[in-house]
C-alpha positions in Angstrom: 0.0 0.0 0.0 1.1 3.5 -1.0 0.3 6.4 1.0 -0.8 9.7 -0.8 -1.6 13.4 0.2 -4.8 12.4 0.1 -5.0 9.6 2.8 -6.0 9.5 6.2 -5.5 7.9 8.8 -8.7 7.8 10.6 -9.7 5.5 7.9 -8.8 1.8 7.2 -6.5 0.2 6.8 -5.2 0.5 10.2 -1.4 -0.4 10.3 1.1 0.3 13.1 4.0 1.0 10.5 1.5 3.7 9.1 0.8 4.9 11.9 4.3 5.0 13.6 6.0 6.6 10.5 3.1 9.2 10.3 3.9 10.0 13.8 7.9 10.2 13.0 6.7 12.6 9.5 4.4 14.9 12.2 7.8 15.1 14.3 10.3 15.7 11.8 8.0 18.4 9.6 7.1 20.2 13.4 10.4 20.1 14.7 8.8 19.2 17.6 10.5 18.4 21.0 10.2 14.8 21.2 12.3 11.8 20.0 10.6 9.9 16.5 9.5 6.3 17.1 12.1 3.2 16.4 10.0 0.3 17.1 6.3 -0.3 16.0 4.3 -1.2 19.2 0.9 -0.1 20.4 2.5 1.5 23.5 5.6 3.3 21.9 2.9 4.8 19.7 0.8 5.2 22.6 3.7 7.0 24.0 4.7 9.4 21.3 0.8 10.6 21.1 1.1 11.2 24.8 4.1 13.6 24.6 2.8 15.1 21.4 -1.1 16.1 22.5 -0.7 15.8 26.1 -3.5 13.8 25.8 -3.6 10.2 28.8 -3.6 7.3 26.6 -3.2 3.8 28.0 -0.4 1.8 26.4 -2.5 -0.9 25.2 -5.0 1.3 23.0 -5.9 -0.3 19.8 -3.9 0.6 16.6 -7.2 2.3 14.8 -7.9 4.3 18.2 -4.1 5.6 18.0 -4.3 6.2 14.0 -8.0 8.2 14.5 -5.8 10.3 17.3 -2.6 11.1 14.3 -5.3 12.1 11.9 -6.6 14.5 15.1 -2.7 15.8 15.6 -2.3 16.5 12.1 -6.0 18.1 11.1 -4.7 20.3 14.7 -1.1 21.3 13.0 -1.3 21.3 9.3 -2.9 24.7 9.4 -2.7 24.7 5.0 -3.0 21.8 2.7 0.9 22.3 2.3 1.5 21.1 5.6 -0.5 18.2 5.0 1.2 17.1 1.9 4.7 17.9 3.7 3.3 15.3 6.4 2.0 12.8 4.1 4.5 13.1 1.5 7.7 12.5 4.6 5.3 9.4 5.9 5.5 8.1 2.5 9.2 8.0 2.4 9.3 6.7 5.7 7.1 3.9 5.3 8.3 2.9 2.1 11.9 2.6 3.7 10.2 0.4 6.4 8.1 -1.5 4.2 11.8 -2.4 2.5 13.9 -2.4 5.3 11.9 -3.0 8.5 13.6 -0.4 9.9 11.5 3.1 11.0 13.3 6.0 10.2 
């Protein structure tokens, strides 16, 4: 699966990989304070929503609750439709690295 500018992901499928490098994109395109995701796991991605809404999440939260919660993040910080194809187009990259690697960047 390819991910486009026009994706979401508060829509299936639901994929941790997604969903982790989407989270790593939002980080990297933000510059924001906190360190990107290295291993796909519903509490590491619990986790890195934590630190980046402030928002209590419990570790075991299901992989379409977490993804429904990045599409919140970026709808909250892409203020333009650029920001949102900077997002999407950096979670592309990353997840086809990961996809061929297995290895989050």
């Amino acid at each position: 699966m390819n991910i486009n500018k026009d994706d979401r992901f508060d829509l299936p499928p639901f994929l941790s990989g997604r969903t982790a490098c989407g989270i790593n994109a939002i980080i990297e395109v933000f510059n924001l304070q906190t360190t990107k995701i290295s291993v796909c796991s519903t509490s590491t991605i619990s986790s890195a929503i934590m630190q980046i809404s402030n928002k209590n999440l419990s570790p075991s939260n299901s992989v379409a609750y977490q993804s429904i919660l990045l599409q919140d993040i970026i709808d909250e910080k892409c203020r333009n439709q650029e920001d949102r194809d900077r997002v999407m187009e950096l979670c592309e990259q990353k997840y086809s690295h990961l996809k061929a690697t297995k290895v989050l960047i």
